[in-house]
N, C-alpha and C positions, 0 to 999 in steps of 0.2 A: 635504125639510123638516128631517132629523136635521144635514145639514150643516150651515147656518145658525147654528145651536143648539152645535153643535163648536166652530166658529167664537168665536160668543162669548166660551164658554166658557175658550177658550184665551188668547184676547186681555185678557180680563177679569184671566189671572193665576190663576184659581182654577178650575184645574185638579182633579175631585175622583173621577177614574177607579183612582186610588188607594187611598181609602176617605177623603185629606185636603183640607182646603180649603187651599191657597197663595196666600200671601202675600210680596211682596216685601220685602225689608229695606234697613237701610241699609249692609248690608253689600257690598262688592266682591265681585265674580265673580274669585273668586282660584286658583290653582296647585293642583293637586290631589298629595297625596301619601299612599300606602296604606300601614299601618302592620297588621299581622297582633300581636296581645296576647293576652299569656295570659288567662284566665279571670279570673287576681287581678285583673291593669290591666283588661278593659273594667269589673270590678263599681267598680275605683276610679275612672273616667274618664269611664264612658259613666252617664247617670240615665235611665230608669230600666234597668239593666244590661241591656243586649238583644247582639244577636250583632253589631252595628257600632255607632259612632255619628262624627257630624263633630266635629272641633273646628277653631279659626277663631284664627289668629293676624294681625297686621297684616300677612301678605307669602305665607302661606301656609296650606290647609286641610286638616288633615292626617283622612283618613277610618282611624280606629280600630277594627277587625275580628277575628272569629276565625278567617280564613282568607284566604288571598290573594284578591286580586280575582277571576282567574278561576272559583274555586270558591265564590265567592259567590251567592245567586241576584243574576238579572238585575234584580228589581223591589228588593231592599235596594240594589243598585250604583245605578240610578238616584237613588230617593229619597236616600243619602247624597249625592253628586254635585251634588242639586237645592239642598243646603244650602251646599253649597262655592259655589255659583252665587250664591248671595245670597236665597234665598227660605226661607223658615219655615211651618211648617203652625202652625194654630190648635189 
C-alpha cells in the first residue's frame, strides 16, 4: 500500500522526505558548477546565510558552499543540486 503512495508522491513533484515541498520552476535543468566561499561570500551571496546555497545564471548554476562537494553532507548536495535542476521548495 506505502508504494502507491511513493509513487505519487514522486510523480506529483512534491517530494517532502526532506522536510520540503517541491515545486518545479521555470527554470532549465542547467550545468552544475561547485564554488567552495569564504564565510564573508556565502553571508554576502547565500539568504539566508547557510553552509551552501545555488545560484542560477542563463547557461550555468553555480552551487556556493563552505567546502568542496565531497565534504559536503549528501542531503545539502542533493537539495542544492535539486535547484540547479529547476525545482524550488515552498
Amino acid at each position: 500500500m506505502i508504494r502507491p503512495i511513493i509513487a505519487v508522491l514522486l510523480l506529483s513533484g512534491c517530494a517532502t522526505f526532506d522536510g520540503y515541498e517541491w515545486t518545479r520552476s521555470a527554470r532549465p535543468d542547467l550545468p552544475v558548477q561547485w564554488y567552495v566561499a569564504t564565510q564573508e561570500e556565502l553571508r554576502a551571496d547565500c539568504f539566508p546565510p547557510d553552509s551552501a546555497c545555488a545560484r542560477y545564471g542563463p547557461y550555468l548554476c553555480t552551487i556556493i558552499a563552505e567546502q568542496d562537494e565531497a565534504h559536503t553532507p549528501d542531503w545539502l548536495v542533493r537539495h542544492e543540486r535539486r535547484h540547479c535542476a529547476g525545482w524550488d521548495h515552498l
